[in-house]
Z-matrix of the N, CA and C atoms (Angstrom, degrees):
N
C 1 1.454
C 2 1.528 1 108.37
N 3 1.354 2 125.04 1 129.98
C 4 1.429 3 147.44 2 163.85
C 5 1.760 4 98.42 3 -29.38
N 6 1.274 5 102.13 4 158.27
C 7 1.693 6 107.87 5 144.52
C 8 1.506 7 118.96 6 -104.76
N 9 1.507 8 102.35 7 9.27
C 10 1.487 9 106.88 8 -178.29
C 11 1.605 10 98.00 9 -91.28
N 12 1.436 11 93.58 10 158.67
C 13 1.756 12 103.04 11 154.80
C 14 1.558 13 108.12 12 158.71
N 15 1.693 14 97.14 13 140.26
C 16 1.902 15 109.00 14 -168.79
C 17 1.675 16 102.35 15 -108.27
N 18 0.596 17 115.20 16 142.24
C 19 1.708 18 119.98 17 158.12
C 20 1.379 19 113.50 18 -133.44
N 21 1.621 20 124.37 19 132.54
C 22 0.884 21 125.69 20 177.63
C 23 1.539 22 118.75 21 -121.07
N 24 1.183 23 108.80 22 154.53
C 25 1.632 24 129.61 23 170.30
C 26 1.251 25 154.26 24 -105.49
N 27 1.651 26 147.59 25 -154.56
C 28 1.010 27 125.25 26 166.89
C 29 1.641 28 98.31 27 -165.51
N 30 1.540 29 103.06 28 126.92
C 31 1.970 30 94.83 29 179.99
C 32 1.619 31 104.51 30 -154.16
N 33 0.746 32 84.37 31 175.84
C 34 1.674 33 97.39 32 174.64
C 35 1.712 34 123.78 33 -96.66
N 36 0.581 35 106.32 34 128.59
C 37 1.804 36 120.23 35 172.35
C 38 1.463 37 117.85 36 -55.73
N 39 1.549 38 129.08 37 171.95
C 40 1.476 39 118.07 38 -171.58
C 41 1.745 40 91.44 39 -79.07
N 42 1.108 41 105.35 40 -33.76
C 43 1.355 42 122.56 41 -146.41
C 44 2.218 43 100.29 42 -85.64
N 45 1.258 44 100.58 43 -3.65
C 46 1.567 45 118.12 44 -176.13
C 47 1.733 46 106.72 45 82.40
N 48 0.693 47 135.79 46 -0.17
C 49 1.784 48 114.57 47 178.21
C 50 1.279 49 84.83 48 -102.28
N 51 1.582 50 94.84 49 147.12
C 52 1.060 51 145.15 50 156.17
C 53 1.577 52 112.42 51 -34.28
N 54 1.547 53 105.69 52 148.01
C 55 1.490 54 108.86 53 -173.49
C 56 1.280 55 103.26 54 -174.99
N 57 1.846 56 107.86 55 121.98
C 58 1.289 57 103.23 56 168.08
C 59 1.769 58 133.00 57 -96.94
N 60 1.105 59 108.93 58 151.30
C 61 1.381 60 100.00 59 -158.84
C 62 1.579 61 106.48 60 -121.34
N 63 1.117 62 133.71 61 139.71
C 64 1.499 63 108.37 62 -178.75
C 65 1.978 64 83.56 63 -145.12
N 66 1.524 65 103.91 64 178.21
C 67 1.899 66 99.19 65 -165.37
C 68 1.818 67 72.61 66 -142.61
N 69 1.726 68 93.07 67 159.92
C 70 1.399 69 87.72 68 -173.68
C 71 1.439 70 84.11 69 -154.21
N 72 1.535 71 117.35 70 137.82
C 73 1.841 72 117.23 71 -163.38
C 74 1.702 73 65.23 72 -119.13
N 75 1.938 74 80.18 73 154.14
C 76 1.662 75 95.66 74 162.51
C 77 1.704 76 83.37 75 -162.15
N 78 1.203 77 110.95 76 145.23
C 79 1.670 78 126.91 77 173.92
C 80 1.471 79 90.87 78 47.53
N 81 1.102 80 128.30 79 46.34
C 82 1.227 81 108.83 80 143.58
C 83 2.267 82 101.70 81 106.93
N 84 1.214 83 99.38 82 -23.15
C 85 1.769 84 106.88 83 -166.19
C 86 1.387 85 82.10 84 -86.13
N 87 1.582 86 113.16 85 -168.91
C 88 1.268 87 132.18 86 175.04
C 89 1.430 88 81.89 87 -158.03
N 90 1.648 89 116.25 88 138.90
C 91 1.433 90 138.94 89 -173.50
C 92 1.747 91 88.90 90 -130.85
N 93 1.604 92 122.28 91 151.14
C 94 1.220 93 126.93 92 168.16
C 95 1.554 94 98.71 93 -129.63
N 96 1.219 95 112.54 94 154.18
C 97 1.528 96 145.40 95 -173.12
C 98 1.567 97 108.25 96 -139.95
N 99 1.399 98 108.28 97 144.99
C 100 1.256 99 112.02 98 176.97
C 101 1.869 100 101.14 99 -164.45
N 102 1.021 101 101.76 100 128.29
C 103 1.576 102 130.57 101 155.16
C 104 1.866 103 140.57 102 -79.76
N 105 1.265 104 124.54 103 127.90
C 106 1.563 105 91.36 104 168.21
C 107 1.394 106 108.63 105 -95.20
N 108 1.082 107 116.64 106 -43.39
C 109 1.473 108 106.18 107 -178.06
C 110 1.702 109 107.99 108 -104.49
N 111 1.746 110 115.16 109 155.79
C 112 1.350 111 126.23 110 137.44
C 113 1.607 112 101.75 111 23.01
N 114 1.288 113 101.58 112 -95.21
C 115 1.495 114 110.08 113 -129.12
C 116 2.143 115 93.16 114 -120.74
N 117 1.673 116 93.28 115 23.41
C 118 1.506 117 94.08 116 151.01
C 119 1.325 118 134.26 117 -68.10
N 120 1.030 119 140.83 118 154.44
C 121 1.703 120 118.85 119 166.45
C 122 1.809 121 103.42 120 -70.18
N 123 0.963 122 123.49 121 159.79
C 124 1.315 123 146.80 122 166.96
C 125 1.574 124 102.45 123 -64.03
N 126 1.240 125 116.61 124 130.44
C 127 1.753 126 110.02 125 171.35
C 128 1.600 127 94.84 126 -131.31
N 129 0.992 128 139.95 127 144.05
C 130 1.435 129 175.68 128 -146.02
C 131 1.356 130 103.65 129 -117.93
N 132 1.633 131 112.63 130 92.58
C 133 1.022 132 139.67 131 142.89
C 134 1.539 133 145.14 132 -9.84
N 135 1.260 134 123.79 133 44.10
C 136 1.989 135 115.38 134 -140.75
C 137 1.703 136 96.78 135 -59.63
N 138 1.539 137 109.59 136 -44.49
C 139 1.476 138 123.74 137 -154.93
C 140 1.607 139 107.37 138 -91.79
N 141 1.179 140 138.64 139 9.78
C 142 1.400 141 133.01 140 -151.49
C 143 1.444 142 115.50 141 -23.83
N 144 0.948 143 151.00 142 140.72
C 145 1.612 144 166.07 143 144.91
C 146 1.562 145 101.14 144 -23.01
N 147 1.272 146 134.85 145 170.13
C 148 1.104 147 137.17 146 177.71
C 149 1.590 148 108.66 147 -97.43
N 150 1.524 149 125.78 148 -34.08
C 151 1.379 150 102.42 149 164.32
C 152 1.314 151 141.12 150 -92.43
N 153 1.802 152 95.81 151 17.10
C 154 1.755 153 91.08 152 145.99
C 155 1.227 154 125.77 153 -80.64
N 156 1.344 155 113.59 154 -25.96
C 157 1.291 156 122.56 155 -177.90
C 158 1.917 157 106.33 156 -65.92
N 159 1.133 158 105.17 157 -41.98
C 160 1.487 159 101.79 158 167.21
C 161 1.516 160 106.85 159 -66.42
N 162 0.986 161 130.93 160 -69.62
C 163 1.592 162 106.34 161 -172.18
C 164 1.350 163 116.63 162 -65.30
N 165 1.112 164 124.71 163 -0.14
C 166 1.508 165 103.29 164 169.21
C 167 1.953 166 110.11 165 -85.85
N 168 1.626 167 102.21 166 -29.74
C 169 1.338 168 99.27 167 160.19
C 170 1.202 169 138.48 168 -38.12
N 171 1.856 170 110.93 169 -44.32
C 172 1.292 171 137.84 170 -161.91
C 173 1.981 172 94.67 171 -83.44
N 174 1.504 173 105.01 172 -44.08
C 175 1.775 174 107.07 173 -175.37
C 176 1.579 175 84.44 174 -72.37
N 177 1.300 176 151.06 175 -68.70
C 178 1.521 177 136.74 176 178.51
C 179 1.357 178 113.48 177 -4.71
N 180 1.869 179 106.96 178 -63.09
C 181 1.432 180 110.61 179 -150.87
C 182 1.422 181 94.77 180 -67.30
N 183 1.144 182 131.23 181 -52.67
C 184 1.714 183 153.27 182 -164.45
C 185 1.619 184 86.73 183 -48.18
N 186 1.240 185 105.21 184 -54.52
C 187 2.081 186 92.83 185 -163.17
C 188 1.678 187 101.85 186 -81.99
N 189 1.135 188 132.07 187 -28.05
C 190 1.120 189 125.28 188 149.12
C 191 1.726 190 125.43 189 -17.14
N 192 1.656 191 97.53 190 -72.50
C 193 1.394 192 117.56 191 -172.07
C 194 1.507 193 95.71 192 -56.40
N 195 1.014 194 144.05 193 -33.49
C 196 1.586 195 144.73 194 -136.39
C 197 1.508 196 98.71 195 -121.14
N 198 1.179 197 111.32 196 2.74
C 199 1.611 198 128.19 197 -161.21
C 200 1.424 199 123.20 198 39.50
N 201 1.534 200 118.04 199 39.37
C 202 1.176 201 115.57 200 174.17
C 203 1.726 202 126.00 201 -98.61
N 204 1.292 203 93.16 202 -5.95
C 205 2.265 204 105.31 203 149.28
C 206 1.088 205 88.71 204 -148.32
N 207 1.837 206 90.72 205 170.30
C 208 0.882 207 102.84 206 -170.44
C 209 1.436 208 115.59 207 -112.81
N 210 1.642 209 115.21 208 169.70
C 211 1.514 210 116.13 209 -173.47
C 212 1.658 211 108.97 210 -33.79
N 213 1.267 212 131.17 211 -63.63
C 214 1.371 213 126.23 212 -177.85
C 215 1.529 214 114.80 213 -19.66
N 216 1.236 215 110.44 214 -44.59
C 217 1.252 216 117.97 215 -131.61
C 218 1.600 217 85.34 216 -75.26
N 219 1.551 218 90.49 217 -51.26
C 220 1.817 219 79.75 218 178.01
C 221 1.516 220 145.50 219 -38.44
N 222 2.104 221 97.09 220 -37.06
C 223 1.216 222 109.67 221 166.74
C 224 1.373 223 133.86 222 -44.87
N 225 1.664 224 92.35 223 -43.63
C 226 1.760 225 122.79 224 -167.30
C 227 1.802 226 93.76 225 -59.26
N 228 1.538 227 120.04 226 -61.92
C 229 1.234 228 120.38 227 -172.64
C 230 1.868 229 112.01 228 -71.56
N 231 0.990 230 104.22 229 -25.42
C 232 1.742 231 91.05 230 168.66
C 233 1.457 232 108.76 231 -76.97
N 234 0.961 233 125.73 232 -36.33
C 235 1.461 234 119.32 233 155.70
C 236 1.477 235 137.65 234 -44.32
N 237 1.521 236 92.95 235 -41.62
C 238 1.918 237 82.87 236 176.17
C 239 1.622 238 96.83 237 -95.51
N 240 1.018 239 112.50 238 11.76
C 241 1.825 240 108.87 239 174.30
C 242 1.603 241 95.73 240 -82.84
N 243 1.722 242 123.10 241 -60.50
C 244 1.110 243 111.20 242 -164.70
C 245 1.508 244 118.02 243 -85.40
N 246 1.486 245 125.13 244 16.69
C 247 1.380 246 133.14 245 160.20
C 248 1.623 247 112.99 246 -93.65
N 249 0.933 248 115.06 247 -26.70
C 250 1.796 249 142.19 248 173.22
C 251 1.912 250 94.61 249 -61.91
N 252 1.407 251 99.60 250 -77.54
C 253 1.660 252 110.31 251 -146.51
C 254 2.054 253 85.36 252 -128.35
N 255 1.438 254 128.65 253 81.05
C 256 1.135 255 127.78 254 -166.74
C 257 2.012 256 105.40 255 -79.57
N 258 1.276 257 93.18 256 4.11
C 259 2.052 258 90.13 257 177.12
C 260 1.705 259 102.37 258 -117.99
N 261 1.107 260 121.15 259 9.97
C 262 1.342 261 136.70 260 153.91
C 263 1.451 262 112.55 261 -23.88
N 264 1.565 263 116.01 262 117.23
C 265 1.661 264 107.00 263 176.59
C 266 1.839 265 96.26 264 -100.52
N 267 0.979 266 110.16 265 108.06
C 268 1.633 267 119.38 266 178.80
C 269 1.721 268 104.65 267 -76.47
N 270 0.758 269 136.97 268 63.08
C 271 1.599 270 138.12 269 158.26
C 272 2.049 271 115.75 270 -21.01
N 273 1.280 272 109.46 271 121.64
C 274 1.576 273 93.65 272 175.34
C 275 1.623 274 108.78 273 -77.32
């Protein structure tokens, strides 16, 4: 298995438009990017929101099941969720 890997998403803004968001681990970090449109450039995320951080948890568990990461990996991201956002209700 790689140390690479992207998962991407789809959410809404405070402001209502649309925005795509995708997270991309390399050596081990996870960096997030997000776009509103197509053919925006991608801008790089420093602070992500907490429910990207939940759905990228939730796309974790999914590639897990499918064996495409592995169990760790999940640990690794509930971890920087509850150092991030420490009143976080992490749901299994």
């Amino acid at each position: 298995m790689s140390d690479k890997a992207e998962i991407s998403w789809r959410r809404h803004a405070e402001d209502g438009e649309k925005l795509h968001v995708y997270a991309r681990r390399f050596a081990g970090q996870w960096t997030f990017y997000a776009r509103g449109r197509r053919y925006d450039q991608w801008a790089e995320q420093p602070q992500p929101p907490l429910e990207d951080w939940l759905e990228l948890l939730d796309a974790v568990r999914r590639r897990i099941n499918r064996r495409l990461l592995t169990p760790e990996e999940e640990q690794r991201v509930e971890r920087e969720i509850l150092k991030r956002y420490p009143a976080a209700k992490l749901s299994p």
